[in-house]
N, C-alpha and C positions, 0 to 999 in steps of 0.2 A: 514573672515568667522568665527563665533563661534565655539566653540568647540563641541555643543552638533551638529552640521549641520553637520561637521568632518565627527563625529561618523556614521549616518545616511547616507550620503552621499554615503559611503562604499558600503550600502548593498545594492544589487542589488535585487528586491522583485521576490518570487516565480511567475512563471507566468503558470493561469491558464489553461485549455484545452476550449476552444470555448462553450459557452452553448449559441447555436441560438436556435429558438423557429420558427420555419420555416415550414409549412405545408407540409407533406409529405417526409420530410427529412429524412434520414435514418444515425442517432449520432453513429459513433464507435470511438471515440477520447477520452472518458475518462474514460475507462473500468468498465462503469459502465453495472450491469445486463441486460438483456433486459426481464428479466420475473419478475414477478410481487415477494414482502415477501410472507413469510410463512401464508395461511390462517388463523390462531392464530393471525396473524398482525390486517385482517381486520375486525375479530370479537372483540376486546381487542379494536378497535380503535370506534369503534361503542356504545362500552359499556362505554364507557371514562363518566365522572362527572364531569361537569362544575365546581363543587364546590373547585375540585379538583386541578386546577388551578389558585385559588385564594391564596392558603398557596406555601412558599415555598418550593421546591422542596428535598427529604432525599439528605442533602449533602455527607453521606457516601454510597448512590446509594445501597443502601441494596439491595432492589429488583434485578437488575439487576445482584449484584455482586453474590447473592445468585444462579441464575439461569446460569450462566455462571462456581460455584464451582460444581453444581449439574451433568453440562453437560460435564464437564472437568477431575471429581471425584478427585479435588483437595480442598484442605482449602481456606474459604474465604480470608485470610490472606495471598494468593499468588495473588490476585487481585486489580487490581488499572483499574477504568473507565475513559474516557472521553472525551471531543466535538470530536469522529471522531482520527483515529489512528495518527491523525499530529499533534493535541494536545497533545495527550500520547506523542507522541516522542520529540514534542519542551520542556513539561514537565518535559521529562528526560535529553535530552542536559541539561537543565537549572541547575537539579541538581546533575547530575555525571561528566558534561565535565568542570572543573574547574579549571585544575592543568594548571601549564604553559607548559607543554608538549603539543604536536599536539596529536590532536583525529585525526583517519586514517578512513578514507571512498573512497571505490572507484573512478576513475576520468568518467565513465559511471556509473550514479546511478538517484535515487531518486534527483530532486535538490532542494529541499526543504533543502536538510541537510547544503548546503554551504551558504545559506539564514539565518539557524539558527542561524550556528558558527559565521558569520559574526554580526547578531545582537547582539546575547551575548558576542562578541567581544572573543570567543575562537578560538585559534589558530588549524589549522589543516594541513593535506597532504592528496594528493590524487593518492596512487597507480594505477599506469594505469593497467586495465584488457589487459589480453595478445590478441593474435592476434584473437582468437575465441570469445573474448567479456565475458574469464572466470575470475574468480578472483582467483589469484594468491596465494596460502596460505603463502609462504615464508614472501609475504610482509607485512605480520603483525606479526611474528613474532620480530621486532624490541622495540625498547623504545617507549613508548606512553602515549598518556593522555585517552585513548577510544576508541571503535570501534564501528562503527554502518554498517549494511548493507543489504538489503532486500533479501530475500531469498522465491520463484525465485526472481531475481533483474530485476529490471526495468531501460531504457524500454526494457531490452534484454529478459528476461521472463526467463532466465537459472536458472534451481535448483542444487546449489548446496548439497550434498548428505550428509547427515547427520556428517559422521564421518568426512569428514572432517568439517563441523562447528567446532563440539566438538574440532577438533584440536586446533583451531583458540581460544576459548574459553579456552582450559587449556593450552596455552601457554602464557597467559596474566590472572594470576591469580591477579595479583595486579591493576586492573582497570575494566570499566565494559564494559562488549558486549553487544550491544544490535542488535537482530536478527530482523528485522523489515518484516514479513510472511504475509504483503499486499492480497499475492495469494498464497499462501502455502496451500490453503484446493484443488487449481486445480493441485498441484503437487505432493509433498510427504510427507512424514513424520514430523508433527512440532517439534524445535528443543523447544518445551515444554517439550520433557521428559527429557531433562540433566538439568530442574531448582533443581532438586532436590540431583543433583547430586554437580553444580558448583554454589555459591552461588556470581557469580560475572554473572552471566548470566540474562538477562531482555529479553521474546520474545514479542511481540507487534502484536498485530493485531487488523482487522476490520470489520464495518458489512457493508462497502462500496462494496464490492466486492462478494464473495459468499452468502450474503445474503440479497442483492438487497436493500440495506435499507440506501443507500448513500445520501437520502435528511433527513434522523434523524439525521446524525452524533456523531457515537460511535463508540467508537475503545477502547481498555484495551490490559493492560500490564499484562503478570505474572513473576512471580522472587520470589526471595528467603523474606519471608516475612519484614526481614529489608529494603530491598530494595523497598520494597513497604509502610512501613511505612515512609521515605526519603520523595518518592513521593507526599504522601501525607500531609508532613509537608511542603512541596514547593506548593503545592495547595491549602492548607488554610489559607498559607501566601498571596496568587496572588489573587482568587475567591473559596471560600467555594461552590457555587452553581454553576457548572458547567453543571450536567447534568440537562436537562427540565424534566417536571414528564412526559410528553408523550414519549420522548426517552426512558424514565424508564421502563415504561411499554410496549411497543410496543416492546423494544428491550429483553426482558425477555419473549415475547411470540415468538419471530423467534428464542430464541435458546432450547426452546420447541420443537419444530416441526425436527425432526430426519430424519423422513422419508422424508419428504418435499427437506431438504436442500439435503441429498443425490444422491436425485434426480437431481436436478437441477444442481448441481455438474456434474454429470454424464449427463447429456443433452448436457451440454455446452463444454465439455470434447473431446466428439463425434463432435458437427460441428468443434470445433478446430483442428479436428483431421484429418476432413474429407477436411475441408480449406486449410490446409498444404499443401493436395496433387494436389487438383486444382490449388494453386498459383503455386509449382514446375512448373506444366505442361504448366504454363506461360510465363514461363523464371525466374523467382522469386527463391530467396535465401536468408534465413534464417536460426538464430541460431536457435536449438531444444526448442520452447517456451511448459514451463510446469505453465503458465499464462492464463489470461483468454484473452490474445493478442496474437500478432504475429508480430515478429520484420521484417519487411521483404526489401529487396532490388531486382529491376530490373535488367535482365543481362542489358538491352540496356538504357533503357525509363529510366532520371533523375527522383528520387522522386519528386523532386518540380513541375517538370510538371506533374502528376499524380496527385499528390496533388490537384493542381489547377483543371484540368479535372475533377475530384470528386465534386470536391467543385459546378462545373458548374453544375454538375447531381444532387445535394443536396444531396453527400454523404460526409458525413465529416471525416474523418482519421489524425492521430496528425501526421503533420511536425516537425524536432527539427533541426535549421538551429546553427549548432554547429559542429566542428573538429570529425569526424570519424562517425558522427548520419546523416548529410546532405545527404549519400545518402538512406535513410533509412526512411520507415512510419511504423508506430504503428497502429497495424490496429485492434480493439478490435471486440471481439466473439459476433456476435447479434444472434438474430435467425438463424435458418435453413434459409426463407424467406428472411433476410435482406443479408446475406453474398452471397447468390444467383445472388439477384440485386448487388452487389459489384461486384461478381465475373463476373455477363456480364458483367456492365461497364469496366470492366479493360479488359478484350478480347479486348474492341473496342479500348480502349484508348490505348494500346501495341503489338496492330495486325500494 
């Protein structure tokens, strides 16, 4: 076997959540929104110029990064854009996880990240989250090459609370954290405000998630402005054009709309709130998700047979057939309407 097969060989590829295309099916497997962007989306989308996609795309995403400093009341210069928050973060593995020390990421998380390390051939470890599915602050405390971790973390949805991030972050002054805040507009506080504080700190986010806009793929980084000058010198080494000019724009008109997103924030907040307590009444047990999901477990009924049962009604909910997740589904916040229909089928299928 070649050496370059070796290398590849290794990495086992991220796998994604099912996108069937099925009439009448009701999708809650990749937490994506179920309500429509911001009306600025569809007006800004209308008015688009053909002409306009004929020139390449502002490779330093001005527009977007402008409207993102404006909404944030931060310097442009704490901003780094790009394809969708996986980018950003494969982005950044690529350029802070480099030392031969282990980067430290949870052994329940995001699994994209052991996907990354393994590409770029950085070494890592995975502190097991304790028995409630929390993250342990001690265990990062140690020697290291990096931190990365989503906050709420997926797929358990748990927000961890601000101070202790910060902990996490000035005890590892000599390498970088990065806060990956996926869902952090359905939970608390973003650990954006201690950039200004810790200049080893990178939070990340997306417009996959609160702002319904997961078929543009955009997601951006803020940090301390060196750190985003790195970044950026690692993306115009890789692809200078990264963002399309329609993401450009489209995504500079959803973070316009203030009132829009609050809303729909707060919409989706409420049926996850209100889901909780229908699943309880089913025999279901889950951790506190402060996500736009809900981690859940049957007292009796295996997830995998649930799963399947779902799948027969064409409702779709993510399985993760893996140590401590198997018995457990991810069951993302649709509508009022959708979670209704979810919630009869599971009466029948666990009565």
């Amino acid at each position: 076997m070649k050496k370059w097969q070796e290398n590849i060989r290794r990495v086992i590829p991220y796998t994604p959540g099912e996108q069937p295309n099925i009439p009448g099916m009701i999708k809650l497997n990749t937490n994506e929104n179920p309500y429509p962007p911001a009306p600025g989306v569809r007006r800004v989308l209308g008015e688009m110029k053909e002409e306009n996609f004929r020139l390449y795309p502002d490779p330093a995403c001005s527009m977007l990064v402008e409207a993102l400093s404006e909404r944030y009341q931060r310097p442009r210069e704490q901003f780094f854009v790009g394809v969708g928050s996986d980018d950003v973060l494969a982005m950044a593995f690529l350029t802070f996880f480099n030392s031969e020390k282990p980067v430290l990421f949870p052994d329940i998380t995001y699994s994209f990240y052991p996907v990354w390390a393994e590409l770029f051939g950085i070494p890592y470890e995975r502190p097991a989250l304790d028995e409630e599915f929390r993250i342990v602050k001690e265990d990062y405390e140690r020697e290291n090459g990096g931190i990365v971790f989503p906050n709420p973390n997926a797929p358990t949805g748990l927000y961890m609370e601000l101070a202790q991030v910060e902990e996490i972050v000035r005890c590892n002054p000599d390498v970088i954290v990065i806060v990956d805040e996926a869902y952090v507009d359905f939970a608390g506080p973003s650990a954006m405000k201690l950039v200004d504080r810790y200049d080893n700190l990178l939070v990340v986010q997306t417009f996959s998630k609160s702002r319904s806009m997961a078929g543009m793929r955009i997601g951006f980084a803020v940090g301390n402005p060196h750190l985003i000058k790195y970044l950026n010198d690692v993306k115009y080494s890789f692809n200078s054009y990264t963002m399309s000019q329609a993401a450009l724009e489209l995504g500079a008109a959803a973070v316009k709309d203030e009132a829009y997103f609050q809303k729909n924030i707060e919409r989706l907040t409420k049926t996850r709130e209100r889901t909780k307590k229908e699943l309880k009444a089913l025999g279901f047990h889950f951790p506190d998700s402060a996500a736009n999901f809900i981690f859940a477990s049957h007292e009796s009924c295996p997830a995998k047979e649930i799963f399947e049962a779902l799948r027969q009604r064409r409702i779709y909910v993510r399985y993760f057939d893996a140590p401590r997740l198997r018995d457990y589904l991810r069951i993302t916040i649709g509508t009022d309407e959708e979670m209704e229909t979810l919630l009869r089928a599971l009466r029948e299928i666990t009565n």
